[in-house]
C-alpha positions as CSV (number, residue, x, y, z in Angstrom):
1,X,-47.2,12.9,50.7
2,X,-50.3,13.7,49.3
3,X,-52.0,10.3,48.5
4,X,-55.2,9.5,51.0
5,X,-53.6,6.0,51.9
6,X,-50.3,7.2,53.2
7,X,-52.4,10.1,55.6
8,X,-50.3,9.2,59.1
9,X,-47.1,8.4,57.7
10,X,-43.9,9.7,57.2
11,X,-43.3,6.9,54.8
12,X,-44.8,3.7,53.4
13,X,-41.6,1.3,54.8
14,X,-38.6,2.4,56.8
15,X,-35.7,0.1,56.7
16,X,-33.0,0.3,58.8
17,X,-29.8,-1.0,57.7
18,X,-28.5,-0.2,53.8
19,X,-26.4,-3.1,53.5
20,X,-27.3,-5.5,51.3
21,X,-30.1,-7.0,52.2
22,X,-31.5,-3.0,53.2
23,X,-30.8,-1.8,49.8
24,X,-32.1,-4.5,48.1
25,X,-35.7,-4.0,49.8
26,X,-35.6,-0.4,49.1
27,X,-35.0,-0.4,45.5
28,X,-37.5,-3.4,44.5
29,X,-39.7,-1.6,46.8
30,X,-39.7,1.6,45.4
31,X,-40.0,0.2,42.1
32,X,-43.6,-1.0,42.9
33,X,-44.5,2.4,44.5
34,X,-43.6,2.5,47.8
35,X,-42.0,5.2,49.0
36,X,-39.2,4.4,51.4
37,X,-36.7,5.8,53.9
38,X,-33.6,4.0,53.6
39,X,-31.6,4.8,57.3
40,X,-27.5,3.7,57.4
41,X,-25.8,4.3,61.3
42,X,-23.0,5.0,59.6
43,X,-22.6,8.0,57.7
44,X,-20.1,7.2,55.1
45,X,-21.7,5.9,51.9
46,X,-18.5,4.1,51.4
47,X,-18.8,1.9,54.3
48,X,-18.8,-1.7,54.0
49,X,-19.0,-4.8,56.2
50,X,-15.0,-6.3,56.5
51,X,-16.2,-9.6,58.0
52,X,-17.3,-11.7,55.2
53,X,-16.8,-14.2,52.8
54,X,-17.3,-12.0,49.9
55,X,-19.7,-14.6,48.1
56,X,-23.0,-14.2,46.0
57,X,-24.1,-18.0,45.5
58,X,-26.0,-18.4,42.1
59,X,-29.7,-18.5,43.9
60,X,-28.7,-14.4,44.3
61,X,-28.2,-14.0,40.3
62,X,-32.1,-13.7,39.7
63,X,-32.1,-11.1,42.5
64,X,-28.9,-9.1,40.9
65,X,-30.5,-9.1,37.6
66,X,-34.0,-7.7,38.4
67,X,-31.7,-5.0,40.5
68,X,-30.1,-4.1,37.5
69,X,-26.7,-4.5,38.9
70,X,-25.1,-7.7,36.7
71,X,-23.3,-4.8,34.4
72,X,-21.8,-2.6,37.0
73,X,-20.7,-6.2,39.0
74,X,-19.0,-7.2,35.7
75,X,-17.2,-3.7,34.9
76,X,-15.7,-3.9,38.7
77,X,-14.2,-7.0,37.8
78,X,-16.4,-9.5,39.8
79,X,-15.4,-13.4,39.5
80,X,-18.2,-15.3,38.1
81,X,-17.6,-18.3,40.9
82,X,-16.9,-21.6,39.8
83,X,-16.3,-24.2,42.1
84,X,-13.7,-27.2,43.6
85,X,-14.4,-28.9,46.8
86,X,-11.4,-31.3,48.0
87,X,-12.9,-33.9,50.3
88,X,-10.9,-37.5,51.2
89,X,-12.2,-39.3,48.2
90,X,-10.9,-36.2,45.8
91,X,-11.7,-33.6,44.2
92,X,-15.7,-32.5,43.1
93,X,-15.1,-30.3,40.5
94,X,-18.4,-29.3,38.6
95,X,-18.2,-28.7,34.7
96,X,-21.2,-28.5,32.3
97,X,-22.2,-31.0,30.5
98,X,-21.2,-31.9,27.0
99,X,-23.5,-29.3,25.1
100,X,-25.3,-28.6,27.6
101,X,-25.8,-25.2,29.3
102,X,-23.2,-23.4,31.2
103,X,-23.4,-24.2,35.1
104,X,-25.2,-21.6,37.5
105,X,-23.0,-19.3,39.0
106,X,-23.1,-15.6,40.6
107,X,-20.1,-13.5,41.7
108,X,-16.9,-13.6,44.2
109,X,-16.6,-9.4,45.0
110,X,-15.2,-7.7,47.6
111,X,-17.9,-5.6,50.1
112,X,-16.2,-2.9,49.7
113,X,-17.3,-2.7,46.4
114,X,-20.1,-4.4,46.6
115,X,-21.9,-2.3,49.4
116,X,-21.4,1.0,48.2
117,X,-22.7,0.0,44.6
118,X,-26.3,-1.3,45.6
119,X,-26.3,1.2,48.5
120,X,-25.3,4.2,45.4
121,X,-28.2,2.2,43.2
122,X,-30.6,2.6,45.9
123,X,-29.9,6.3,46.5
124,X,-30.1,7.1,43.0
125,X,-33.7,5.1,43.0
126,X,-37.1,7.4,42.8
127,X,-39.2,6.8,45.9
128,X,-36.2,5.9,48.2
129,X,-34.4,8.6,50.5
130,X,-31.3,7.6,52.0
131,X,-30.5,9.0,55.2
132,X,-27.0,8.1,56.7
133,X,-26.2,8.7,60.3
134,X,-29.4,7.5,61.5
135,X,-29.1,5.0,63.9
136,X,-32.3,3.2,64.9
137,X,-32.5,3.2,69.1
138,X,-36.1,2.8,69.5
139,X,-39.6,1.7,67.8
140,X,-42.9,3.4,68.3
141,X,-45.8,1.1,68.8
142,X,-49.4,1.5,68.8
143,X,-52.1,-0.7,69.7
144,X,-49.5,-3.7,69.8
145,X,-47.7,-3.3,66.3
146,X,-44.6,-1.5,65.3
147,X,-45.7,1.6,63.8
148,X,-42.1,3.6,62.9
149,X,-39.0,4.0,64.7
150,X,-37.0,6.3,66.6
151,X,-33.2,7.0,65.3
152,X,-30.5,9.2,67.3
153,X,-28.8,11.9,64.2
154,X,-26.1,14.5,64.2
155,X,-29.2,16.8,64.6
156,X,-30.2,15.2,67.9
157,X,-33.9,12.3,68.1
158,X,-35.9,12.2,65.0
159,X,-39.1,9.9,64.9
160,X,-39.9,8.4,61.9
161,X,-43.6,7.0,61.3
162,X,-44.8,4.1,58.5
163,X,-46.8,1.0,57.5
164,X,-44.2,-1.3,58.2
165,X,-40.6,-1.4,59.9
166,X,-38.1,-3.5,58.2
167,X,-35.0,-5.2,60.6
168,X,-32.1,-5.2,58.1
169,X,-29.4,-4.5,60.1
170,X,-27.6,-7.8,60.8
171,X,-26.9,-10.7,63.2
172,X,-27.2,-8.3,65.7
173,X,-30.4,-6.9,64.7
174,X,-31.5,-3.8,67.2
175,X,-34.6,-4.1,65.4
176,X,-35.4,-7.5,66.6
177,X,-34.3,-6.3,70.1
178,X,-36.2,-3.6,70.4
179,X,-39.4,-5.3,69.4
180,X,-38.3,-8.6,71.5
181,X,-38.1,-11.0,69.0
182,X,-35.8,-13.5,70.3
183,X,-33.5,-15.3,68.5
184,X,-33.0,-19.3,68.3
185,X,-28.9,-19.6,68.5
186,X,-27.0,-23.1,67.2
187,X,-23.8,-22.9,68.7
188,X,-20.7,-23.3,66.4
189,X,-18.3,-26.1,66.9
190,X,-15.6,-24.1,64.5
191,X,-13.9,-20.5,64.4
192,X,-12.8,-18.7,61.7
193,X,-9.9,-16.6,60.8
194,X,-9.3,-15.3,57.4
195,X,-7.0,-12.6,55.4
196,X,-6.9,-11.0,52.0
197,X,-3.9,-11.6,49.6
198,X,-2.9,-10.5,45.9
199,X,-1.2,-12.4,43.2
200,X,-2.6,-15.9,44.7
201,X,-3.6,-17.2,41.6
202,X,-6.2,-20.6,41.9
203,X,-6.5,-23.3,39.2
204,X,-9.2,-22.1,36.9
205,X,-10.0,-19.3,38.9
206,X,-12.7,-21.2,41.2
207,X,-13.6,-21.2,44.5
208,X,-12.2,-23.4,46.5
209,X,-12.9,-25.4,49.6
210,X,-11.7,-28.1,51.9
211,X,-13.7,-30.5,53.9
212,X,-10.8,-31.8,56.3
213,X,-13.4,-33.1,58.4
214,X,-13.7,-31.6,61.3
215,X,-12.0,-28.6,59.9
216,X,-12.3,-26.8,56.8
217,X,-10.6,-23.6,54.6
218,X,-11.9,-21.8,51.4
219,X,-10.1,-19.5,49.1
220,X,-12.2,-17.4,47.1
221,X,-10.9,-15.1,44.4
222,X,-12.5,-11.9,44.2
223,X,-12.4,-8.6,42.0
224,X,-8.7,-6.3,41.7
225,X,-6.9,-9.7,41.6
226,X,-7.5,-10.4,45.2
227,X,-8.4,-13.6,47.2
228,X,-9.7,-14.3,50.2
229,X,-7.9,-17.0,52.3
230,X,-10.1,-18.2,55.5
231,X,-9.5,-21.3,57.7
232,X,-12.3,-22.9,60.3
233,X,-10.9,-25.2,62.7
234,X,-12.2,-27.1,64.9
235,X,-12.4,-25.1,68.5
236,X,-10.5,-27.6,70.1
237,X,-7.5,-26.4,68.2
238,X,-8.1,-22.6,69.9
239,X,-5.9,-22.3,72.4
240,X,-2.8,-23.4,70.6
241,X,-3.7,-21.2,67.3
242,X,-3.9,-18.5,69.0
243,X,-0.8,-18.7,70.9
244,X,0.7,-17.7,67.3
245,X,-2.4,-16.7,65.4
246,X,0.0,-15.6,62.4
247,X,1.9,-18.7,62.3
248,X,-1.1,-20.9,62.7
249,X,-2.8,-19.3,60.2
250,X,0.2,-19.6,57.7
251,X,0.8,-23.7,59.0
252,X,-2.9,-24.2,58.1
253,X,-3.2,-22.6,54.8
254,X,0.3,-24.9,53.3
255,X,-0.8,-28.0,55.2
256,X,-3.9,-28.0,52.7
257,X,-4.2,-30.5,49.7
258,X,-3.1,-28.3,46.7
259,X,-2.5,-25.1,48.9
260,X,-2.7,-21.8,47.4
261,X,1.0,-20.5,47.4
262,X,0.8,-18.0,50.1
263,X,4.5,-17.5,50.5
264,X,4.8,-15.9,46.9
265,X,1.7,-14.2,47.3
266,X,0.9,-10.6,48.9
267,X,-0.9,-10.5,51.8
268,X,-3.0,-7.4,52.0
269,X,-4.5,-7.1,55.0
270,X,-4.5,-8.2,58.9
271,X,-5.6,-12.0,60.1
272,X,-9.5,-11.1,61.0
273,X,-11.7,-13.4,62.5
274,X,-14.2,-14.8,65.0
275,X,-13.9,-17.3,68.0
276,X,-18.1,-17.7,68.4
277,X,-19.9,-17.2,65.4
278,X,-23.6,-19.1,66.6
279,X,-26.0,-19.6,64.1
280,X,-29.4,-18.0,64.8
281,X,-32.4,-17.8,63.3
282,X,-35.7,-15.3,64.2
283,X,-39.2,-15.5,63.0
284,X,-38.8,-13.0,60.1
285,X,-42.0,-11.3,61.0
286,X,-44.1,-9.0,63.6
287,X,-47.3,-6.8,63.8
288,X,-46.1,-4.2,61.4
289,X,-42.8,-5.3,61.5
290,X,-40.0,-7.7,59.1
291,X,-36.9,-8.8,59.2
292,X,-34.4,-9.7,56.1
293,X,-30.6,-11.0,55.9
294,X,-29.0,-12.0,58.7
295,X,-31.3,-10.2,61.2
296,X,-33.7,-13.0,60.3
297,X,-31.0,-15.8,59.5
298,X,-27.7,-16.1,60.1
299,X,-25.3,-19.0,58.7
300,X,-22.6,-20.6,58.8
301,X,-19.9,-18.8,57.2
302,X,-18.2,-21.5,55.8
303,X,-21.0,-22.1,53.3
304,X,-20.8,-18.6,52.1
305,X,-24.4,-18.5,51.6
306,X,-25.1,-15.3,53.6
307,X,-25.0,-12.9,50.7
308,X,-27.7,-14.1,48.3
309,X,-29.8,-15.7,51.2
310,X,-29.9,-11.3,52.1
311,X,-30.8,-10.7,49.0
312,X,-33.0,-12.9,48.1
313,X,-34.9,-12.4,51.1
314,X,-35.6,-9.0,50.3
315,X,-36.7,-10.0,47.0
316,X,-39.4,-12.4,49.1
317,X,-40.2,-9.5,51.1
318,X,-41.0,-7.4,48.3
319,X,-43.2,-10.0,46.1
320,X,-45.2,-10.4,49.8
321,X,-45.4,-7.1,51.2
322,X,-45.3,-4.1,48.1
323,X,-49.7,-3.7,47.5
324,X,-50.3,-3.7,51.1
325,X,-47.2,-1.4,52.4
326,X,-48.2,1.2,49.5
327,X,-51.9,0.6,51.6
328,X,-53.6,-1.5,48.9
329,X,-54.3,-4.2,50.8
330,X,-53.7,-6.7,54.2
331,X,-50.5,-6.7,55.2
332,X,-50.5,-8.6,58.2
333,X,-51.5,-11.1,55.8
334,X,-49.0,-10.6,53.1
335,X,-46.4,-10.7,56.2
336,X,-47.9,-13.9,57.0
337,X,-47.1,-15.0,53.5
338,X,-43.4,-13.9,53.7
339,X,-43.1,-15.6,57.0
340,X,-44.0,-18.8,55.2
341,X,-42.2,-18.5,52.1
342,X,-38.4,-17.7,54.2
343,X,-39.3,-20.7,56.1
344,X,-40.0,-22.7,53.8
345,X,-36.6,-21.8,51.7
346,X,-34.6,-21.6,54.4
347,X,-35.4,-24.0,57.1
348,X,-34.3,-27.0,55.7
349,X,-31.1,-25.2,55.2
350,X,-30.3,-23.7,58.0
351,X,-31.2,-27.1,59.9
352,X,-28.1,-28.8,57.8
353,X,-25.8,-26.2,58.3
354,X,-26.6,-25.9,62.3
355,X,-25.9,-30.0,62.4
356,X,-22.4,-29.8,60.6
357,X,-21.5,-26.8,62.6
358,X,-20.8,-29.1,65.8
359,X,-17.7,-29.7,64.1
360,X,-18.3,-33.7,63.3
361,X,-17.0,-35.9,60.3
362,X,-19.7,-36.7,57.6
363,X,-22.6,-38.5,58.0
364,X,-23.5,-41.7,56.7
365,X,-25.8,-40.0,54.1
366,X,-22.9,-37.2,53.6
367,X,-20.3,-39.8,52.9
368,X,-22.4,-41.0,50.5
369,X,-23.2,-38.2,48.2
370,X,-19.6,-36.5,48.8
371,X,-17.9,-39.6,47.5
372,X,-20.1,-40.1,44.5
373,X,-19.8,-36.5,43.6
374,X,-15.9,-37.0,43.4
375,X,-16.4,-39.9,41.0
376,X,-19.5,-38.8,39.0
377,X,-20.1,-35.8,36.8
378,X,-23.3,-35.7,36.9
379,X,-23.6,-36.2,40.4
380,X,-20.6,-33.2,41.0
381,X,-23.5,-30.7,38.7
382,X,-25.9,-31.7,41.2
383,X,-24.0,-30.9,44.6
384,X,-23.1,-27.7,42.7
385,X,-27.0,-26.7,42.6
386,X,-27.3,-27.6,46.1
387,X,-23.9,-25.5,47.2
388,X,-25.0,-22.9,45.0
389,X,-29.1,-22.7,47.2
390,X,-30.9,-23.2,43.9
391,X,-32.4,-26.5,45.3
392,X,-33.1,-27.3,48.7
393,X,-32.0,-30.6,51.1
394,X,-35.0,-32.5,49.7
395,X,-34.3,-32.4,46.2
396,X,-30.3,-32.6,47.1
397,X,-31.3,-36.1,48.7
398,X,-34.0,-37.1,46.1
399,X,-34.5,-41.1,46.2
400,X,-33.1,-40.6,42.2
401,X,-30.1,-39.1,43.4
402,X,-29.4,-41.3,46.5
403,X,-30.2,-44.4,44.0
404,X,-27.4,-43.3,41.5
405,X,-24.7,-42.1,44.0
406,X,-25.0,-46.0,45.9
407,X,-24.5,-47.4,41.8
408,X,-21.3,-45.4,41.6
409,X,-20.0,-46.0,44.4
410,X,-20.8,-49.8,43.9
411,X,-19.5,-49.8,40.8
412,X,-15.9,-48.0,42.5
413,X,-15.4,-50.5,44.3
414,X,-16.4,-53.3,42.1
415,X,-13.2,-51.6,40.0
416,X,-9.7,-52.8,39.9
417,X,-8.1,-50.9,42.1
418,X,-5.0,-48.9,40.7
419,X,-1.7,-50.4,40.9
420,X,0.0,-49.5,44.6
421,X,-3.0,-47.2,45.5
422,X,-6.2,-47.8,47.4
423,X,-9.8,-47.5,46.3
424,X,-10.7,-44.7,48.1
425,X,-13.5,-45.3,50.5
């Protein structure tokens, strides 16, 4: 490297994971002219994460686009993700309005062929090398900030030396370990199993979920024809299901309102899952150090949010930090800057989600806007921006959109109630 500002260092930014949230970075990175080394611990560029919901909520479509990758995502066959949430007072089924625009949406694809197309698109980007088998096992500080890392290779130690050090390398983070950020966990009142089946079509190809309250399930079709089948229970059930994991599984999955037809289907692979999955969340930033997707924030799976949150949080990273990691300018302050804008995108979110995860019925407030949604279009559009992370819980709980879910649902019960059926409450 020849430039005076980068005397010292191996590279401007070294990121270590090239998942999604690692690839991301490095490409919108590079892009603005810093020159990045992109380190996988896995050496095969194939590899992908088998844990996951396989979702990309519309808040990640902005982020897909300015990657470039909405035409490659659409040639492998990945479902633009509409969606139907069965709760007791019915279905919320979003549709757009009467000439208005088309409702958000991103994609429902597979990670294993999702990671190794943004990890192929970052390889192929100028100003970002790619070095698999590199497994990050120690950081190099100076002076109290992180000032590159140490990864073990085929080839034996290698040290590698930059501005800043970017943790994306999941829940787990050894980033964050190694440069003791700690981690604030929210302990999960549900587990999850799930499995992968063909020929399981879904009415109108949507995603699907059911709040059984305490327990819920999701099917979510995804590219090649195949869908992805996952059940959360509460963990009081645990010890039963898993005294016939197969045949609990199976037992769930039919009991459901509407349940996909799993007997006709094909299942694909084995019944994966977690007991303890904890939410945690880490401050997202360090002397000369960040962190991105889930080794900053990690979700509740059932919400299937953890994708685009990864991706988008790159994208955040990348607006803060690009000027001052290329050495044109301050970036402790520009990470200050990112620190503030994940929290204050995420925080609100992530509070939510670490309530509902103790596995308990609706809320007051939640019965309120769930029910409405079921008997309200416009009300069903606007749970759909929320579900989808385009607005956050205080525009989701507006005083507009309180006001108008307590008139519908007054005005339910101030109807007739259908011969031989109840109203619904």
């Amino acid at each position: 490297m020849t430039n005076p500002e980068s005397a010292g260092h191996d590279y401007d930014v070294v990121i270590s994971g090239a998942s999604l949230a690692g690839s991301a970075a490095a490409i919108l990175l590079a892009r603005r002219g810093v020159r990045v080394a992109l380190l996988e611990r896995r050496s095969d560029p194939e590899a992908y994460k088998v844990l996951c919901t396989h979702s990309l909520t519309a808040n990640a479509y902005p982020v897909l686009d300015e990657l470039g990758l909405i035409p490659a995502l659409e040639k492998a066959g990945a479902v633009r993700n509409t969606a139907r949430w069965y709760t007791r007072w019915g279905w919320i089924e979003p549709r757009a309005a009467p000439q208005g625009p088309e409702l958000p949406y991103a994609y429902n694809v597979r990670r294993s062929t999702l990671d190794p197309l943004i990890r192929s698109h970052a390889a192929q980007t100028p100003g970002v090398d790619l070095l698999l088998g590199h497994q990050v096992n120690g950081l190099i500080r100076e002076a109290g900030r992180t000032v590159g890392v140490r990864a073990s290779t085929r080839q034996g130690e290698r040290e590698i030396r930059a501005r800043l050090v970017v943790g994306a390398d999941g829940k787990d983070s050894a980033v964050a370990k190694l440069a003791g950020v700690p981690a604030q966990l929210h302990e999960n009142g549900r587990f999850g199993y799930l499995a992968h089946f063909r020929g399981l079509p879904l009415p109108g190809q949507s995603a699907h979920t059911w709040f059984l309250e305490p327990d819920m399930a999701y099917a979510f079709p995804n590219d090649d024809g195949v869908t992805v089948v996952a059940v959360l229970p509460d963990k009081k059930r645990l010890p039963a299901f898993r005294e016939d994991l197969e045949g609990s599984f199976l037992a769930f999955v039919r009991a459901l309102p509407e349940a996909p037809a799993i007997d006709s289907a094909e299942r694909i692979t084995k019944i994966i899952g977690l007991v303890d999955y904890p939410l945690h969340s880490r401050r997202p930033t360090a002397p000369g150090l960040a962190l991105i997707g889930d080794a900053a924030l990690t979700g509740d799976p059932l919400w299937g949010v953890g994708c685009g949150w990864a991706l988008e949080s790159a994208q955040w990273l990348t607006e803060a930090v690009a000027p001052a990691a290329a050495g044109r300018g301050d970036l402790d302050g520009a990470l200050t800057g990112y620190a503030r804008t994940h929290r204050r995108r995420l925080r609100g979110h992530q509070q939510l989600a670490a309530d509902f995860a103790t596995s308990r019925p609706f809320n007051p407030v939640e019965r309120l806007m769930f029910s409405a949604a079921a008997r309200d279009a416009s009300l069903a559009r606007h749970m759909h921006r929320f579900g989808s992370r385009l607005i956050g819980p205080l525009r989701f709980l507006n005083p507009v959109a309180l006001a108008r879910a307590s008139a519908v649902n007054l005005r339910h019960r101030a109807a007739p109630a259908p011969a031989g059926g109840t109203d619904g409450r």
